[in-house]
Residue frames as a rotation matrix with the C-alpha (Angstrom) as fourth column:
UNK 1
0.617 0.570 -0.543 10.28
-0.657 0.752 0.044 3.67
0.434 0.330 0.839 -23.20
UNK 2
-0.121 -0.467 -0.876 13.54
0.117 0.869 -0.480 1.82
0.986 -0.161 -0.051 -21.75
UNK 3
-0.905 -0.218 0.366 13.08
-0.391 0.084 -0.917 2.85
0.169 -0.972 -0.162 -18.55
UNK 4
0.264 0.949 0.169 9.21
-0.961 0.274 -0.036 1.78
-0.081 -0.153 0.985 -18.42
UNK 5
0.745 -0.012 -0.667 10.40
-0.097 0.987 -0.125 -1.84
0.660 0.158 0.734 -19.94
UNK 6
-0.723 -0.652 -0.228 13.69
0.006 0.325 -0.946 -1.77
0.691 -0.685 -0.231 -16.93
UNK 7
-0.483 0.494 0.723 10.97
-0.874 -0.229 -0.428 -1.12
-0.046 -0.839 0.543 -14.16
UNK 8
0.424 0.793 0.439 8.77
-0.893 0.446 0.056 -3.95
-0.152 -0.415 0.897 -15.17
UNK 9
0.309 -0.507 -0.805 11.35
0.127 0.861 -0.493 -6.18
0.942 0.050 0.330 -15.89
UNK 10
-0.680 -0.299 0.669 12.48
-0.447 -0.554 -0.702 -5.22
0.581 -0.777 0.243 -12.24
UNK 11
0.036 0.689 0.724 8.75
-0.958 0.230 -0.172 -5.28
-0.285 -0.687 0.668 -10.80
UNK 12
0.681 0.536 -0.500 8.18
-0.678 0.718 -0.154 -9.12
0.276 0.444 0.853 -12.57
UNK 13
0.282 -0.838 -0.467 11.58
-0.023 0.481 -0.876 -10.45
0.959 0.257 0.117 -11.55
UNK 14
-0.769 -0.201 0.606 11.29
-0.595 -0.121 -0.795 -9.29
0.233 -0.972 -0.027 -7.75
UNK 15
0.164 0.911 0.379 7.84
-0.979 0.197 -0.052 -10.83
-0.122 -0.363 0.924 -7.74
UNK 16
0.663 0.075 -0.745 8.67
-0.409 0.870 -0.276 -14.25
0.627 0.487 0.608 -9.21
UNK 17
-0.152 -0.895 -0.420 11.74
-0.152 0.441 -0.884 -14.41
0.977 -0.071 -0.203 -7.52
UNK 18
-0.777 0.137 0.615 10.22
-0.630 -0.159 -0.760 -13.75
-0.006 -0.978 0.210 -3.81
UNK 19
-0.087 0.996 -0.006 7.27
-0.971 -0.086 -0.225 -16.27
-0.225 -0.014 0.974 -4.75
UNK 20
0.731 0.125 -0.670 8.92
-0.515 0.745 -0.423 -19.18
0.447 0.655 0.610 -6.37
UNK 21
-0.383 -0.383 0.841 10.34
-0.906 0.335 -0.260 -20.55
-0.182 -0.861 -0.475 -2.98
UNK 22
-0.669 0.158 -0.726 10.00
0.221 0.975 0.008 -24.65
0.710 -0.155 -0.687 -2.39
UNK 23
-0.140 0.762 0.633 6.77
-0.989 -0.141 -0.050 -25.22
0.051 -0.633 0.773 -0.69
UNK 24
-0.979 0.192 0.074 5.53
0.151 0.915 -0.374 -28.14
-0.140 -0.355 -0.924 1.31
UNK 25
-0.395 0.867 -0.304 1.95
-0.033 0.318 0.948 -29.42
0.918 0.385 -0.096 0.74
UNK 26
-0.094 0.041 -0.995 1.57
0.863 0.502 -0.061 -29.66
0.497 -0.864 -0.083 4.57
UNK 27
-0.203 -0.250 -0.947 2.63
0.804 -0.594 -0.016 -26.19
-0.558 -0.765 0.322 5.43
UNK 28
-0.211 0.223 0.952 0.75
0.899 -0.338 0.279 -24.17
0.384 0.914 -0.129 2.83
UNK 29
0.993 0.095 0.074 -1.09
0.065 -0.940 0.334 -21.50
0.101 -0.327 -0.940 5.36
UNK 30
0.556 -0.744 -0.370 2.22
0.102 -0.381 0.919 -20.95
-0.825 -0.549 -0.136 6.90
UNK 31
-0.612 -0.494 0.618 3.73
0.648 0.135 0.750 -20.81
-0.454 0.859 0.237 3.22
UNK 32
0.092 0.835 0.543 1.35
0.954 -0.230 0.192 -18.94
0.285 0.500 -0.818 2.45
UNK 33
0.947 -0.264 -0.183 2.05
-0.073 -0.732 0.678 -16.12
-0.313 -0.628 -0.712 5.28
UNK 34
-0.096 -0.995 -0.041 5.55
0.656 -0.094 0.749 -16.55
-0.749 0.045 0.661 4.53
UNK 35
-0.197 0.249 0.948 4.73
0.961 0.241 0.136 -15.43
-0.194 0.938 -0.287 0.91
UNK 36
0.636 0.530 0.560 2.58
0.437 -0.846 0.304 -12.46
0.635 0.051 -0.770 1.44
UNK 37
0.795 -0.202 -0.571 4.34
0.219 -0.783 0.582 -11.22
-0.565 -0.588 -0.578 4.34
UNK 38
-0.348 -0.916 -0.202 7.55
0.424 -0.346 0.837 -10.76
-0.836 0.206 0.508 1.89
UNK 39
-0.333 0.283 0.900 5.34
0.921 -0.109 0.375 -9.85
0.204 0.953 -0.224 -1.07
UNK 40
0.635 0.221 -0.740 4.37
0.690 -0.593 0.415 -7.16
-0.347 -0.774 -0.529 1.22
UNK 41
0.118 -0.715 -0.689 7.42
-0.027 -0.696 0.717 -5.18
-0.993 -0.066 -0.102 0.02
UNK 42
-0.726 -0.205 0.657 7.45
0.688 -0.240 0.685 -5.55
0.017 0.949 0.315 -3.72
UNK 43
0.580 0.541 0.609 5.38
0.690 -0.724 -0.013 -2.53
0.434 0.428 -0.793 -4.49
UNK 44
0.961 -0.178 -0.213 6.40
-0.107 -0.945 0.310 -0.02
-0.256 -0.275 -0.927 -2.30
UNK 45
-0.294 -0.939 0.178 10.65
0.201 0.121 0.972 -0.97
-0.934 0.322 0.153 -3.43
UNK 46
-0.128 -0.121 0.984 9.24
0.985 -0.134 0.112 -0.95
0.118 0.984 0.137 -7.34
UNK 47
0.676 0.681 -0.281 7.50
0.718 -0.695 0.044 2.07
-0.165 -0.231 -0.959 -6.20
UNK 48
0.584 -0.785 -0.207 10.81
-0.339 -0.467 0.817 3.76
-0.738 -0.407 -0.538 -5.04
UNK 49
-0.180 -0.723 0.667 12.51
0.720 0.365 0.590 1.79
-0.670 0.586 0.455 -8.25
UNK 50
0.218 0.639 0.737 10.35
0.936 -0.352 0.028 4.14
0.277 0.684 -0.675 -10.34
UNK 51
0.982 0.139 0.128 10.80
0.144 -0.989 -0.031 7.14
0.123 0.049 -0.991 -8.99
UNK 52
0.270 -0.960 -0.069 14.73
-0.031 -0.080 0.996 6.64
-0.962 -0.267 -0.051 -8.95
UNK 53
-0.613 -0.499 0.613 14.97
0.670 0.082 0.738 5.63
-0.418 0.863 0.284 -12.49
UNK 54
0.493 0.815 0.303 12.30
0.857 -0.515 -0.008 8.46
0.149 0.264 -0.953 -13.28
UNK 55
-0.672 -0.727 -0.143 14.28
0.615 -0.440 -0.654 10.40
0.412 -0.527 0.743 -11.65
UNK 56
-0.097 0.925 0.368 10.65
0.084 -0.361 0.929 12.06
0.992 0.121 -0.042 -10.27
UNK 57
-0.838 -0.490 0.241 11.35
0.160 -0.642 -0.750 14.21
0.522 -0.589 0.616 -6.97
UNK 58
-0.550 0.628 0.550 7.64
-0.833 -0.458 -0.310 15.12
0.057 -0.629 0.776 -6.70
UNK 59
0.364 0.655 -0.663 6.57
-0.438 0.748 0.499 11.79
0.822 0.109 0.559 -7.25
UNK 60
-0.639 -0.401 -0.656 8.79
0.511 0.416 -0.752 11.00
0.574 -0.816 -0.061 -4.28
UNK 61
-0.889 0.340 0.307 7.32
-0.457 -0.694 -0.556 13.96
0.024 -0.634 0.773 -2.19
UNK 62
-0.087 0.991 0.103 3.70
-0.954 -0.112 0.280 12.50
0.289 -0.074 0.955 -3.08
UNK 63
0.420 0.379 -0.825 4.45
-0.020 0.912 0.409 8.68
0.907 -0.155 0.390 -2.20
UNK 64
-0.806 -0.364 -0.466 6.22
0.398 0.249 -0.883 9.53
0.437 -0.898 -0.056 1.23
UNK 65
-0.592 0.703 0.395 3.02
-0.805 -0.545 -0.236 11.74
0.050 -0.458 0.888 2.25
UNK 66
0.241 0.907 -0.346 0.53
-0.817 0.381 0.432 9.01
0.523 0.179 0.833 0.85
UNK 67
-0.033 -0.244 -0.969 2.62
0.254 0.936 -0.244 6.33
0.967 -0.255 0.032 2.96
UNK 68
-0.905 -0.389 -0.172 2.79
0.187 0.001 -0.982 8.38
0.382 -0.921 0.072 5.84
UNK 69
-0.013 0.990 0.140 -1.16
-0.996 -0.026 0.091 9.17
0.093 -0.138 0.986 5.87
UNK 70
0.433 0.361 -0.826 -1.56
-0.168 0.933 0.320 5.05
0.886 0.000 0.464 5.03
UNK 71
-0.243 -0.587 -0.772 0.67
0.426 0.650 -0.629 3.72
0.872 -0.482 0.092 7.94
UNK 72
-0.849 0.028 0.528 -0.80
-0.320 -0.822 -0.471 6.40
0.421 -0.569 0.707 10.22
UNK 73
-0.057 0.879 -0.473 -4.34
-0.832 0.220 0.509 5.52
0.552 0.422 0.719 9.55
UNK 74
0.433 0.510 -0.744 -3.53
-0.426 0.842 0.330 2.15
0.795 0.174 0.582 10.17
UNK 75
-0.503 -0.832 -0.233 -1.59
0.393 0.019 -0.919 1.96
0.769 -0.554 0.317 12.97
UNK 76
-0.700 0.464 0.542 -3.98
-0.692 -0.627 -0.358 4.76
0.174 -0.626 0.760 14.56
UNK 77
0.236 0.932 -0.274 -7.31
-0.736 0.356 0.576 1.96
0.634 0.065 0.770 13.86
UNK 78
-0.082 -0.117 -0.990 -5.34
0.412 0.901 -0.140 -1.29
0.908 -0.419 -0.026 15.15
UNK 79
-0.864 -0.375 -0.337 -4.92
0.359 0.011 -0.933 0.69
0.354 -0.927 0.125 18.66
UNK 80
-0.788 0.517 0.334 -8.20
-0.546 -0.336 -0.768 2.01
-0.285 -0.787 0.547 18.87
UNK 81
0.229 0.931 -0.283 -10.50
-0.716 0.358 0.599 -0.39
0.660 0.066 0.749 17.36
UNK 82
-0.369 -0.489 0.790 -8.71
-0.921 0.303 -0.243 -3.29
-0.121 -0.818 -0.563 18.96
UNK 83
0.412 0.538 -0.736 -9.96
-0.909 0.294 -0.294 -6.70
0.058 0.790 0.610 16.97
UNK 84
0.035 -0.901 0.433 -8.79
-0.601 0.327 0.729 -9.83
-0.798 -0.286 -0.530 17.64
UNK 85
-0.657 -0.410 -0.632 -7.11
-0.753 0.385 0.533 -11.89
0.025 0.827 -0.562 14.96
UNK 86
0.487 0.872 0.051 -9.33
-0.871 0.481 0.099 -14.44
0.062 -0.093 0.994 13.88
UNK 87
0.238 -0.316 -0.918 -6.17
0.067 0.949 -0.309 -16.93
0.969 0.013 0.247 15.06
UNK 88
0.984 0.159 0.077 -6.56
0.019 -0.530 0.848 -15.27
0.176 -0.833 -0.524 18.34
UNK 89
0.025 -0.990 -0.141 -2.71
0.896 0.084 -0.437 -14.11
0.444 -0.115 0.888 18.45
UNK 90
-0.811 -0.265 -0.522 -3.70
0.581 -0.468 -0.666 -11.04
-0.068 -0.843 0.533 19.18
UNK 91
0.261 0.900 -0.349 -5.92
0.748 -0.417 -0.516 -7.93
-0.610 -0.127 -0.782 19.30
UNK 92
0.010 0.147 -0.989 -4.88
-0.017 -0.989 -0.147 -6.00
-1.000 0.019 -0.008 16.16
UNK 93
-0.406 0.138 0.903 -6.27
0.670 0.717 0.192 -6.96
-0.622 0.683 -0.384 13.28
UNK 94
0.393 0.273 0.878 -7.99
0.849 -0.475 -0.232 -3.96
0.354 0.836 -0.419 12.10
UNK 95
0.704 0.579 -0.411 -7.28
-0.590 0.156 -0.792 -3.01
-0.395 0.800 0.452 9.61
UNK 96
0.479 -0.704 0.525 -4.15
0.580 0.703 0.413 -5.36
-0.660 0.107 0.744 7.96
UNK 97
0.348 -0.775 -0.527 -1.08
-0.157 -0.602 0.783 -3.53
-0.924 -0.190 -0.331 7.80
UNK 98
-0.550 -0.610 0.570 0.33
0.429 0.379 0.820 -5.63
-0.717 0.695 0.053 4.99
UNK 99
0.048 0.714 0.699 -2.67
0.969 0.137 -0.206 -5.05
-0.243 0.687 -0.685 2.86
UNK 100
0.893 0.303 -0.334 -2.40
0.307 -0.951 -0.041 -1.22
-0.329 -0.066 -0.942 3.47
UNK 101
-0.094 -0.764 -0.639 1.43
-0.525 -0.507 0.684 -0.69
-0.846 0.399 -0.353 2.66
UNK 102
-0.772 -0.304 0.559 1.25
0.435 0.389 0.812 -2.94
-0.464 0.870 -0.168 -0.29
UNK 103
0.202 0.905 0.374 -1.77
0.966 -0.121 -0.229 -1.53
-0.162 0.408 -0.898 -1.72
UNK 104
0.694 -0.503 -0.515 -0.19
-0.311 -0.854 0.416 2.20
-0.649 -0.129 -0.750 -1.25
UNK 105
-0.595 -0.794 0.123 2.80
0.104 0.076 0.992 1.04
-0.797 0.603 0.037 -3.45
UNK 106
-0.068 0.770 0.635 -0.07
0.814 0.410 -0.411 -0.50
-0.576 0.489 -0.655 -5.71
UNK 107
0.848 0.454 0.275 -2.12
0.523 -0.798 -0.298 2.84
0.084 0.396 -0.914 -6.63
UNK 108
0.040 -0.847 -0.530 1.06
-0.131 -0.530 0.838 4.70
-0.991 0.036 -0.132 -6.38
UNK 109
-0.702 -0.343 0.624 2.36
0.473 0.431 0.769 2.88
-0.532 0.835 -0.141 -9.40
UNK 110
-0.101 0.736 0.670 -1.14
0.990 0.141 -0.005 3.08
-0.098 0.662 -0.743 -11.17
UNK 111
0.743 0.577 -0.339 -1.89
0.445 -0.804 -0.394 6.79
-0.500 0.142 -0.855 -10.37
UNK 112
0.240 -0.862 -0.447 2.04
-0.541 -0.501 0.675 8.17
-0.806 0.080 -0.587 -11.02
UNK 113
-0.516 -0.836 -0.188 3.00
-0.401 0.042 0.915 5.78
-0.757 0.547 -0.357 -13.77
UNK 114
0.064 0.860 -0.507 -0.45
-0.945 0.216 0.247 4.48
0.321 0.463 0.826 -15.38
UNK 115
0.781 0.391 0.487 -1.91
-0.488 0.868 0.086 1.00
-0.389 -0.305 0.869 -15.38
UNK 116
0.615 -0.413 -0.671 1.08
-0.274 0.686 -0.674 -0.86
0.739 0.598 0.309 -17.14
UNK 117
-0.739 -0.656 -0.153 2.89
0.023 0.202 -0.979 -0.65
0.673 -0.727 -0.134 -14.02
UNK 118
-0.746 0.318 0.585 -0.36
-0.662 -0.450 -0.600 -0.85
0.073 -0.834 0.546 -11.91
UNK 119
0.549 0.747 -0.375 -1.94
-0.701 0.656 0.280 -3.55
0.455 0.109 0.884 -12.81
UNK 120
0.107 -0.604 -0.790 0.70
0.394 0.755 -0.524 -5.99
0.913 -0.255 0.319 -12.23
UNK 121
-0.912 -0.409 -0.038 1.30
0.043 -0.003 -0.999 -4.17
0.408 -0.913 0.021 -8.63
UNK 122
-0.270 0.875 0.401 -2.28
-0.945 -0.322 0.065 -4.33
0.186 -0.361 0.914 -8.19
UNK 123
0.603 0.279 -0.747 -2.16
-0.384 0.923 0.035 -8.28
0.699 0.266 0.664 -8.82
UNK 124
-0.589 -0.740 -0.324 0.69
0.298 0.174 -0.939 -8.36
0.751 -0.650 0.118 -6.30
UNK 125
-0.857 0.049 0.513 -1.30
-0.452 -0.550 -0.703 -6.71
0.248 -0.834 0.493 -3.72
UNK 126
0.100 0.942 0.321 -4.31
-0.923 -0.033 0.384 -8.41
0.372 -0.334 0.866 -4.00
UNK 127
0.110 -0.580 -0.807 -1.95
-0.087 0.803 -0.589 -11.55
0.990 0.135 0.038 -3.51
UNK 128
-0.631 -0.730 0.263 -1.25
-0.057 -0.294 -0.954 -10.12
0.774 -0.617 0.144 -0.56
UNK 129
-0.196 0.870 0.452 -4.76
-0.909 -0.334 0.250 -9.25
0.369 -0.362 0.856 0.81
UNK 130
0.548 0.684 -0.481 -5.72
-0.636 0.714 0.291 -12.89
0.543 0.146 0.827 0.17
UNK 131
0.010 -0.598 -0.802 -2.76
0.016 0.802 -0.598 -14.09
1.000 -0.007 0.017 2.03
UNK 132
-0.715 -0.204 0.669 -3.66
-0.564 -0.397 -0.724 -12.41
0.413 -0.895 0.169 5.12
UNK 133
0.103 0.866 0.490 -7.02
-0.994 0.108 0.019 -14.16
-0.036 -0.489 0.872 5.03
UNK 134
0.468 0.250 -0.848 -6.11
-0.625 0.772 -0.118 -17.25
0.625 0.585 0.517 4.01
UNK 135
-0.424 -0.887 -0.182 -3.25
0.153 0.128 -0.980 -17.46
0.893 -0.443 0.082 7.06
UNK 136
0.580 0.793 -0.188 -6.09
0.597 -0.256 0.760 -16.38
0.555 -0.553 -0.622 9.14
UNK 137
-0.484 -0.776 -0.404 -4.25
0.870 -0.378 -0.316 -13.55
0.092 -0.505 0.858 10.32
UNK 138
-0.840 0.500 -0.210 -7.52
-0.536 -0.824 0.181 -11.13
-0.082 0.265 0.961 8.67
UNK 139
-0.117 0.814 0.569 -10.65
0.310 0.575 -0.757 -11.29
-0.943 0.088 -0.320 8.09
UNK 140
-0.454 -0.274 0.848 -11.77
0.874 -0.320 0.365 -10.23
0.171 0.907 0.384 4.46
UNK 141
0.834 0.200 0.515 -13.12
0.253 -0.967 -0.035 -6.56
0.491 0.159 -0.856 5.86
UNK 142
0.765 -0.522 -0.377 -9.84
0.248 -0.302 0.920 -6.50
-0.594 -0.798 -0.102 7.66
UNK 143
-0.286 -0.625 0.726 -8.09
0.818 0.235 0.525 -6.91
-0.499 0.744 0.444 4.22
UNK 144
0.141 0.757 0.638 -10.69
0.989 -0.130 -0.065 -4.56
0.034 0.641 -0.767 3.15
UNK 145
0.957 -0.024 -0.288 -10.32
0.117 -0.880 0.461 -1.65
-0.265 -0.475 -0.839 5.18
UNK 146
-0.078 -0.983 -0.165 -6.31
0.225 -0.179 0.958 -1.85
-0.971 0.038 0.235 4.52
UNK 147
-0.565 -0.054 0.823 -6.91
0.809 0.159 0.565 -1.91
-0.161 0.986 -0.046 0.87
UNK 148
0.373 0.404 0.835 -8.83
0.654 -0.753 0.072 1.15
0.658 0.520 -0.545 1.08
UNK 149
0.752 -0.479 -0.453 -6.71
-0.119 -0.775 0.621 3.17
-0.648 -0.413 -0.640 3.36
UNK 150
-0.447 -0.861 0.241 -3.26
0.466 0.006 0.885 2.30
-0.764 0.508 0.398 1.18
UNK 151
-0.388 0.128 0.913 -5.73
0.906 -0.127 0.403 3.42
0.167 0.984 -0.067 -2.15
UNK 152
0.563 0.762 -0.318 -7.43
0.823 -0.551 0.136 6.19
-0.072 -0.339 -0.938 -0.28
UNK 153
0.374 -0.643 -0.668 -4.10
0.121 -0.680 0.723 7.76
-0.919 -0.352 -0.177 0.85
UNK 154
-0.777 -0.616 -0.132 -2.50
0.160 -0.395 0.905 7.90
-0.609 0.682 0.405 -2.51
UNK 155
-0.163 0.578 0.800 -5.76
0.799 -0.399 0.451 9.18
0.579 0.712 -0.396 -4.69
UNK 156
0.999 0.040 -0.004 -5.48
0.040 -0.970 0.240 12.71
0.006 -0.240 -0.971 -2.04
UNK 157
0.404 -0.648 -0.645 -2.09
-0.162 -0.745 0.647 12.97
-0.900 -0.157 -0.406 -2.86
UNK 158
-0.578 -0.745 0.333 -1.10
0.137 0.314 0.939 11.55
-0.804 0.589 -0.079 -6.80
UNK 159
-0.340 0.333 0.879 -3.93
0.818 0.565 0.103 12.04
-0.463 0.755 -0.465 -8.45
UNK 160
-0.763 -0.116 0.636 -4.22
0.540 -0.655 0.529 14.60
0.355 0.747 0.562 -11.44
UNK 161
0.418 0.773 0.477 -7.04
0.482 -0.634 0.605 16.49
0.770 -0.023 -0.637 -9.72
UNK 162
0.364 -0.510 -0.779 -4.24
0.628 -0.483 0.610 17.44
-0.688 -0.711 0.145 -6.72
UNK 163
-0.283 -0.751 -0.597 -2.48
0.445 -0.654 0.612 18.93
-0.850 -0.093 0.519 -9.32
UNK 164
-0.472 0.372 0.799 -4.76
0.550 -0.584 0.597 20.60
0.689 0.721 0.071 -11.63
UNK 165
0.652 0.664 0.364 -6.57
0.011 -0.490 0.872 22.25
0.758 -0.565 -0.327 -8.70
UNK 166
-0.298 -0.830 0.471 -3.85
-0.340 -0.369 -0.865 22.53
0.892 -0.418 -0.173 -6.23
UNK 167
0.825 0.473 -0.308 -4.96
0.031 0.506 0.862 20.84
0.564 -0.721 0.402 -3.71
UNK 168
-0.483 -0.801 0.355 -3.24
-0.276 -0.245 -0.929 21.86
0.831 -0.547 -0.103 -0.30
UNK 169
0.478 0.663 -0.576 -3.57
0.068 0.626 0.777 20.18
0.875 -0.411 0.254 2.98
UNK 170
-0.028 -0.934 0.356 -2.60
0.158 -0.356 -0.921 20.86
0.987 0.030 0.158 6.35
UNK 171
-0.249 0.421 -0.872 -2.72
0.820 0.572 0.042 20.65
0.516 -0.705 -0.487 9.72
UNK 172
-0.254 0.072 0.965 -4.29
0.097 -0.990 0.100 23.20
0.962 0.119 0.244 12.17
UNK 173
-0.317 -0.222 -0.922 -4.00
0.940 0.055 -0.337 23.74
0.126 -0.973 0.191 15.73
UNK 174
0.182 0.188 0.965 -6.16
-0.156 -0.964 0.217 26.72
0.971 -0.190 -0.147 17.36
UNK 175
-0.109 0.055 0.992 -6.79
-0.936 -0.341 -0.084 27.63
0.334 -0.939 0.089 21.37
UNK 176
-0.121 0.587 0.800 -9.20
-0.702 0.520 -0.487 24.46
-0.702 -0.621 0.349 22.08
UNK 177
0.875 0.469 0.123 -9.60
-0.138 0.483 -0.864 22.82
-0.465 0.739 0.488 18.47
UNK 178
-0.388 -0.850 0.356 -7.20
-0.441 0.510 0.738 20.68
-0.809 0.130 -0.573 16.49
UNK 179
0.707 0.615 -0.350 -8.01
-0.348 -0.128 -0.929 19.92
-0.616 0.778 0.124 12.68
UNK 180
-0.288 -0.679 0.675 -7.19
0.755 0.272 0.596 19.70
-0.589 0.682 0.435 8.99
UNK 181
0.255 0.442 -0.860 -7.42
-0.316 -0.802 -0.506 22.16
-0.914 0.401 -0.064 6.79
UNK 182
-0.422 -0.145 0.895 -7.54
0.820 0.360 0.444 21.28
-0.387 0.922 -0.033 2.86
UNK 183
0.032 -0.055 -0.998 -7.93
-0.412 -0.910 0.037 24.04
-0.911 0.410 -0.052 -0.09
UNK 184
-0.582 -0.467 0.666 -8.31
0.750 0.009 0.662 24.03
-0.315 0.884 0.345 -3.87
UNK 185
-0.743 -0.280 -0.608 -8.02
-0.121 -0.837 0.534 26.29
-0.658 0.470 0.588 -6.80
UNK 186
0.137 0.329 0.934 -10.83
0.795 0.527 -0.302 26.11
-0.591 0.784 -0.189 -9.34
C-alpha cells in the first residue's frame, strides 16, 4: 500500500509540476506544445518509477518490448505513409509520436498496476493527444492512430491473457520469406 500511495504521489507531483509553468494569453498554441511535448514523458518515467519501486523485473521486460514495438510502429508509418503536418513543417505526421510513447506509458500503468495508476496516466496522455492537435502539429486521426499503437503494443505484451496462455512471439526469417511467428498455450 505505501508504495502504490509513493508512486502516485510521484505520478501527481511530476504532472502538476511540468504543467503549472507561467503562460501568456497570446502564446497559448505554442504553450500549449510546450506543455504536451514535456508531458510527453510523465508516463513512461512513472512507468519506470513503478517498476523500480515494485521492484518488477518482468514488468520491466514487458514495458521495454511494448515500447520498442510502439516506437517501431511509429517511426516505421511516419516514413512510409509520409503526411504532411497540418502546419506544413513537415511530412511526418502520421501517426504522432508523442501520443504513441505517452499512451504506451499510459496502458502500461493501467494493465501492470490497475486503473488507480492508469487512469490518472490515461488523463495525462489524453492531455497530450489534444495538445498535438490543438498546436496543429496532428490531426485528430493522427493523434488517433498513435493512441492506438502505444495501447495496442502494451495489451500483446502486459496483459493477463500473455501470461495465462503464454503467449510467445518472434521473429522468423526463412530462404525467401520474412515473418512473425506468435504461439499460445490453451
Amino acid at each position: 500500500m505505501k508504495n502504490k500511495i509513493t508512486i502516485t504521489c510521484l505520478f501527481i507531483l511530476c504532472s502538476f509540476s511540468l504543467i503549472a509553468q507561467p503562460t501568456e494569453i497570446s502564446n497559448s498554441r505554442r504553450n500549449v506544445r510546450k506543455s504536451g511535448d514535456v508531458m510527453t514523458a510523465v508516463t513512461p518515467v512513472a512507468s519506470l518509477a513503478a517498476v523500480i519501486v515494485f521492484q518488477d523485473w518482468q514488468g520491466l521486460k514487458q514495458g521495454a518490448f511494448a515500447s520498442a514495438t510502439s516506437l517501431a510502429l511509429t517511426y516505421g508509418l511516419k516514413y512510409v505513409v509520409d503526411k504532411e503536418r497540418p502546419d506544413g513543417s513537415n511530412d511526418k505526421s502520421f501517426p504522432s509520436l508523442h501520443t504513441s510513447i505517452s499512451f504506451t506509458g499510459a496502458t502500461f500503468l493501467y494493465r501492470r498496476y490497475g486503473w488507480e495508476y492508469g487512469v490518472p496516466a490515461c488523463i495525462v496522455a489524453s492531455y497530450v493527444g489534444w495538445s498535438r492537435t490543438h498546436a496543429k502539429k496532428h490531426d485528430w486521426w493522427d493523434v488517433a492512430a498513435g493512441a492506438a499503437i502505444g495501447i495496442g503494443s502494451d495489451f500483446l505484451y502486459t496483459r493477463p491473457f500473455a501470461r495465462k496462455y503464454k503467449l510467445s512471439v518472434s521473429p522468423v526469417m526463412g530462404n525467401q520469406h520474412m515473418g512473425v511467428y506468435a504461439s499460445l498455450l490453451f
